[in-house]
C-alpha positions as a Markdown table, in Angstrom:
| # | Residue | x | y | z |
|---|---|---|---|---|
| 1 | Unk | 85.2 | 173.9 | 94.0 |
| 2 | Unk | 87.0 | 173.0 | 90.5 |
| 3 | Unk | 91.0 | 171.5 | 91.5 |
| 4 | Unk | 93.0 | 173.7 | 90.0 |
| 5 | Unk | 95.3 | 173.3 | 87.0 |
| 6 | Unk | 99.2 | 173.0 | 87.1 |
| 7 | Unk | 99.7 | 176.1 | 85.2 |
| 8 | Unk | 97.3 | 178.0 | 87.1 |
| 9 | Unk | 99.2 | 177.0 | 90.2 |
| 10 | Unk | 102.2 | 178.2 | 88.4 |
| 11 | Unk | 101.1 | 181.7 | 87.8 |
| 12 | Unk | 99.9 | 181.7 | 91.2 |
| 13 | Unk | 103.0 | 180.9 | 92.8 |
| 14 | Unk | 105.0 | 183.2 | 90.7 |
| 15 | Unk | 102.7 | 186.7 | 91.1 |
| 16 | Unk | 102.9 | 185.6 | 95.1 |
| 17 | Unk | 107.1 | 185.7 | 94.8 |
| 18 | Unk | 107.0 | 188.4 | 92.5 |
| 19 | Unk | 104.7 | 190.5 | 94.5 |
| 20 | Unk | 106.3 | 189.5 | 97.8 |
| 21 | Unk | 102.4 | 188.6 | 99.2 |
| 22 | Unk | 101.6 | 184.9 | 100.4 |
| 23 | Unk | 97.7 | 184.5 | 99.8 |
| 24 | Unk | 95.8 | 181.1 | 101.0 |
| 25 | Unk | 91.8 | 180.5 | 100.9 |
| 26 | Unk | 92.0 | 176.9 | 102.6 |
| 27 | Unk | 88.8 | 176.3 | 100.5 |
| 28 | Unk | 90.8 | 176.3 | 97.2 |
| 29 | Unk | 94.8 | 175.0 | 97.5 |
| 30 | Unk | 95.5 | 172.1 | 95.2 |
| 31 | Unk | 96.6 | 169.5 | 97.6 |
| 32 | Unk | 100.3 | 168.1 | 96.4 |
| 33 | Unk | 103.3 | 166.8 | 98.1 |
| 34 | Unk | 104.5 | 170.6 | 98.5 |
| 35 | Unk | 101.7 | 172.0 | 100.2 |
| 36 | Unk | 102.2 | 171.4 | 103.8 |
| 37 | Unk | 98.2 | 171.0 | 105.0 |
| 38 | Unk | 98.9 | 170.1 | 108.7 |
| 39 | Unk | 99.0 | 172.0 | 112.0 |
| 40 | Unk | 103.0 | 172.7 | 111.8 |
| 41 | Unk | 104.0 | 176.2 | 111.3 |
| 42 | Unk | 104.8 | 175.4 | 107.9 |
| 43 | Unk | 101.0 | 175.4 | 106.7 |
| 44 | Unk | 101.1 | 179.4 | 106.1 |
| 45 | Unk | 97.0 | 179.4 | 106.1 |
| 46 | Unk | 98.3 | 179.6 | 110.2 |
| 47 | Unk | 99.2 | 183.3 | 109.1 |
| 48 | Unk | 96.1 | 184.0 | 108.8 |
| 49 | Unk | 94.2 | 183.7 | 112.1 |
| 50 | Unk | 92.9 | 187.4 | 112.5 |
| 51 | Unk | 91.1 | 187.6 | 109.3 |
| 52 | Unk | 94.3 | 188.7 | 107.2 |
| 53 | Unk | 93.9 | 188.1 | 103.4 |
| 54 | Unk | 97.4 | 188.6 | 102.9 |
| 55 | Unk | 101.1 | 188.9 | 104.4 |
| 56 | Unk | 103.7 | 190.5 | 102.9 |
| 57 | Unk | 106.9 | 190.0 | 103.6 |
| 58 | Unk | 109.4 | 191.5 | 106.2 |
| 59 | Unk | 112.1 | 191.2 | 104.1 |
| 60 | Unk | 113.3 | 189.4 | 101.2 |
| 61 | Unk | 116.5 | 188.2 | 100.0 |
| 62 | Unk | 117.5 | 187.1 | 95.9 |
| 63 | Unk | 120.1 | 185.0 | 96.1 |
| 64 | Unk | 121.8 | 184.7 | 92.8 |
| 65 | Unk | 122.6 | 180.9 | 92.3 |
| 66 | Unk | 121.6 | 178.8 | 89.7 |
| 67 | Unk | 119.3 | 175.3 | 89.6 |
| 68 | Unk | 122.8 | 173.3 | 90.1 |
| 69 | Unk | 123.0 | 175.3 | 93.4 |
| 70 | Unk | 119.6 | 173.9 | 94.7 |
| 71 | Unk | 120.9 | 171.0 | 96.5 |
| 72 | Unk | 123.5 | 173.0 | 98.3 |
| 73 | Unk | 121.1 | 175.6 | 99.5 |
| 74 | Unk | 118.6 | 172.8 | 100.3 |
| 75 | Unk | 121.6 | 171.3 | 102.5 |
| 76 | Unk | 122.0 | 174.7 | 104.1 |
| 77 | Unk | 118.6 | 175.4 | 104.7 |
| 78 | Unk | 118.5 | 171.8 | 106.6 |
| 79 | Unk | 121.6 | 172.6 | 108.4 |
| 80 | Unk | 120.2 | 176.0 | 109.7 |
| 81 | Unk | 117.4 | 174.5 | 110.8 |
| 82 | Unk | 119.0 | 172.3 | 112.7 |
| 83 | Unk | 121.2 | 174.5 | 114.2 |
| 84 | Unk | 118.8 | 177.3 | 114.8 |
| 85 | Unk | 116.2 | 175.0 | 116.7 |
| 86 | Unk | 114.0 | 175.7 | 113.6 |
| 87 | Unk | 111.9 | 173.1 | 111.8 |
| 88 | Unk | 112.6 | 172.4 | 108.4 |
| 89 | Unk | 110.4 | 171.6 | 105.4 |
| 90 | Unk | 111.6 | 170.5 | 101.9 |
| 91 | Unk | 108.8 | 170.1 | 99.8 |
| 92 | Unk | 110.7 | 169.7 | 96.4 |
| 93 | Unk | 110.0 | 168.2 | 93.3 |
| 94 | Unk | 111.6 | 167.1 | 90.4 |
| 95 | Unk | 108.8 | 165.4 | 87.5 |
| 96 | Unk | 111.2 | 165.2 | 85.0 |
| 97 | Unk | 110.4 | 166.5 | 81.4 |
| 98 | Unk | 107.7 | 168.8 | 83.3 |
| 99 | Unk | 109.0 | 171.0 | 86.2 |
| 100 | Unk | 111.8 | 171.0 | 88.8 |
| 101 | Unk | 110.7 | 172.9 | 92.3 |
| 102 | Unk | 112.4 | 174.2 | 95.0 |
| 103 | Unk | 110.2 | 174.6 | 98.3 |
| 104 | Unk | 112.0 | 175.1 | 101.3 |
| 105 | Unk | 110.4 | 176.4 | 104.5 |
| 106 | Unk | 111.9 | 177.1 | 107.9 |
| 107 | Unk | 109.8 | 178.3 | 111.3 |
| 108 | Unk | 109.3 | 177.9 | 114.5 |
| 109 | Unk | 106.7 | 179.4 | 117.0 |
| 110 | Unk | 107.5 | 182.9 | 117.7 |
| 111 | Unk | 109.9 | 183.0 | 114.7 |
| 112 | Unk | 109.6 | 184.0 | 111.5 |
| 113 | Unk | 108.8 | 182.1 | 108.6 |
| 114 | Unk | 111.3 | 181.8 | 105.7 |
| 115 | Unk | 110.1 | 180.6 | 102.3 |
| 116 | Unk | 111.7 | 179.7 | 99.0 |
| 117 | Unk | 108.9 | 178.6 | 96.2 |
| 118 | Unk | 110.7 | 178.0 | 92.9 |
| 119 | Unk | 109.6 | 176.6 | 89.6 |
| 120 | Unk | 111.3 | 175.8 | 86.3 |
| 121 | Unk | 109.7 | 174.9 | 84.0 |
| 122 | Unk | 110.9 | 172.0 | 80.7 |
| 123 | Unk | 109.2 | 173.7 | 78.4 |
| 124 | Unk | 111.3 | 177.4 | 79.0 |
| 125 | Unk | 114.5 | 174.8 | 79.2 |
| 126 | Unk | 114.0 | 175.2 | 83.3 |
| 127 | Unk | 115.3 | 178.4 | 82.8 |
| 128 | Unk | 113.9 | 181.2 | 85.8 |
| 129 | Unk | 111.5 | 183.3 | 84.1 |
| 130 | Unk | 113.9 | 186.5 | 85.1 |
| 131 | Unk | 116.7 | 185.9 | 83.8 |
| 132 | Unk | 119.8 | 186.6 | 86.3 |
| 133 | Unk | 116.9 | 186.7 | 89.2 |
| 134 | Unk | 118.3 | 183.4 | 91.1 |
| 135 | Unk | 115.7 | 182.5 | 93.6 |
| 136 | Unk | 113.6 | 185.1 | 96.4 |
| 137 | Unk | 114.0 | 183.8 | 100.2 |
| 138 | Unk | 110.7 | 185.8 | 101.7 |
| 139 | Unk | 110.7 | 186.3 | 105.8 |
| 140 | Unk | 107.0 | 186.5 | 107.0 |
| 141 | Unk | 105.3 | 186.4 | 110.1 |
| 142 | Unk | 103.3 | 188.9 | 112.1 |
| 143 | Unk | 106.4 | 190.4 | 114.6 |
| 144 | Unk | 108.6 | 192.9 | 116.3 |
| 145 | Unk | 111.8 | 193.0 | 114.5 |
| 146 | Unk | 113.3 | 191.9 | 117.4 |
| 147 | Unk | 111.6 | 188.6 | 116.8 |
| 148 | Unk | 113.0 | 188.4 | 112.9 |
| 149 | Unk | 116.2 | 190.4 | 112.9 |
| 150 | Unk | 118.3 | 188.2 | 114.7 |
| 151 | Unk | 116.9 | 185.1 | 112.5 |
| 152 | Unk | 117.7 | 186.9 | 109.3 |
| 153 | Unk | 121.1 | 188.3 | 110.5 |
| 154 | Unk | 122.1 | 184.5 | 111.0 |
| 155 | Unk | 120.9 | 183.8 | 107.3 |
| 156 | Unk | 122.2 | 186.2 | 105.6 |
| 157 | Unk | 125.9 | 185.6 | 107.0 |
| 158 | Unk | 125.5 | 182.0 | 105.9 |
| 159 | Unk | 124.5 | 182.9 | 102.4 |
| 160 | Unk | 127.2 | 185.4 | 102.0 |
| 161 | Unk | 129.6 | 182.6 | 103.3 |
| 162 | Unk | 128.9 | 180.3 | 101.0 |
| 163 | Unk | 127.7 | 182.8 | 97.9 |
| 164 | Unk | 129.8 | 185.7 | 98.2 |
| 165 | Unk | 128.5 | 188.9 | 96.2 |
| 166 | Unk | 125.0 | 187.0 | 95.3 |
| 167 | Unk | 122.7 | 188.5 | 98.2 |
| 168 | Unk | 120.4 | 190.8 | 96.9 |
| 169 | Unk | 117.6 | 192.3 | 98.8 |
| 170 | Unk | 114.7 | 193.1 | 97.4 |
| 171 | Unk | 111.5 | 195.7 | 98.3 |
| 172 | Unk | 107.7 | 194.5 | 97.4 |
| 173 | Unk | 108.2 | 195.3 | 93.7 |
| 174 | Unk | 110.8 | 193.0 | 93.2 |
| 175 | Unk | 113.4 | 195.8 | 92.8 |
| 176 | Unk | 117.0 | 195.6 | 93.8 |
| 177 | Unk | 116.9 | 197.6 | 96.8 |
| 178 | Unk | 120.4 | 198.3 | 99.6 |
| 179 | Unk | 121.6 | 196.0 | 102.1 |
| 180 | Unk | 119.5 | 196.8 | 104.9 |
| 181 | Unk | 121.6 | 198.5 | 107.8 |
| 182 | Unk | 120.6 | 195.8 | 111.0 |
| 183 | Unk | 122.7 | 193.5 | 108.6 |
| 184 | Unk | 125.5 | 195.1 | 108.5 |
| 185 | Unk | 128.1 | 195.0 | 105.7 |
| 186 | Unk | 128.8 | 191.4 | 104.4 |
| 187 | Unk | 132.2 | 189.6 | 105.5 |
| 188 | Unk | 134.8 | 189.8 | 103.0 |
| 189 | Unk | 135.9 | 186.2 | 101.2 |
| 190 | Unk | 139.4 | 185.0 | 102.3 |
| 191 | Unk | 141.8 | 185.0 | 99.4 |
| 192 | Unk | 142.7 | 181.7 | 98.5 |
């Protein structure tokens, strides 16, 4: 089977974040240094061990932050990880007059997993192609909320720490949807 194409990768990548569905044939993945191809939780063909062809997510989350804001969340990410007995996955690039990306993964067994897969692209002035989207943070995994709840509580407070009024949540369609209840309302920022 033909490798495919940068762009065509691209597309790919941004109708599976739009849509909210990871899709993997194992057959036909381009192999780079962001695809995880191992037997860690990160390599999300794992999802798919009763015959799914695709997982949507259990809940996503657009953060509002900007590229600048990439290495912070990247930092936070790593830091959650660590601190939630999760493994951690950065499989970020920067190619410089091409594309800068933003892949971050966090799982563990009997957890959920919790993707970012970003692209900006030089030639739209690495601009998102929705302006004012920010980035999607998708939860999958096959699970009792139980099993994702408490995960995503954890998260969430993090993110509204350190990016007050910028978590969003959004339903399969990429719509702006309310703050799910089990979340509860966000803590207020301290006046400084």
């Amino acid at each position: 089977m033909a490798r495919m194409s940068h762009m065509a990768r691209a597309v790919l990548v941004f109708a599976a974040s739009s849509c909210c569905v990871v899709a993997c044939r194992p057959d036909s993945a381009e192999r780079s240094p962001s695809r995880v191809d191992d037997a860690s939780c990160h390599d999300l063909r794992r999802q798919f061990v009763n015959g799914q062809t695709r997982i949507s997510a259990v809940l996503l989350i657009g953060l509002k932050v900007t590229n600048d804001d990439w290495a912070e969340l990247t930092r936070l990410f790593k830091a959650f990880a660590e601190s939630h007995e999760l493994s951690f996955h950065n499989g970020s690039e920067s190619r410089p007059g091409v594309v800068e990306t933003l892949y971050l993964s966090l799982c563990a067994p009997n957890q959920p997993n919790v993707e970012i897969g970003e692209q900006r692209w030089a030639y739209n002035g690495y601009a998102s192609p929705l302006p004012g989207r920010g980035i999607v943070i998708g939860f999958y995994g096959d699970m009792t909320e139980a099993g994702w709840h408490p995960v995503a509580v954890e998260l969430v407070k993090a993110l509204d720490a350190r990016w007050p009024n910028s978590v969003r949540f959004l339903n399969g369609g990429g719509y702006v949807i309310d703050r799910p209840d089990f979340l509860g309302e966000p803590a207020v920022p301290a006046q400084q």
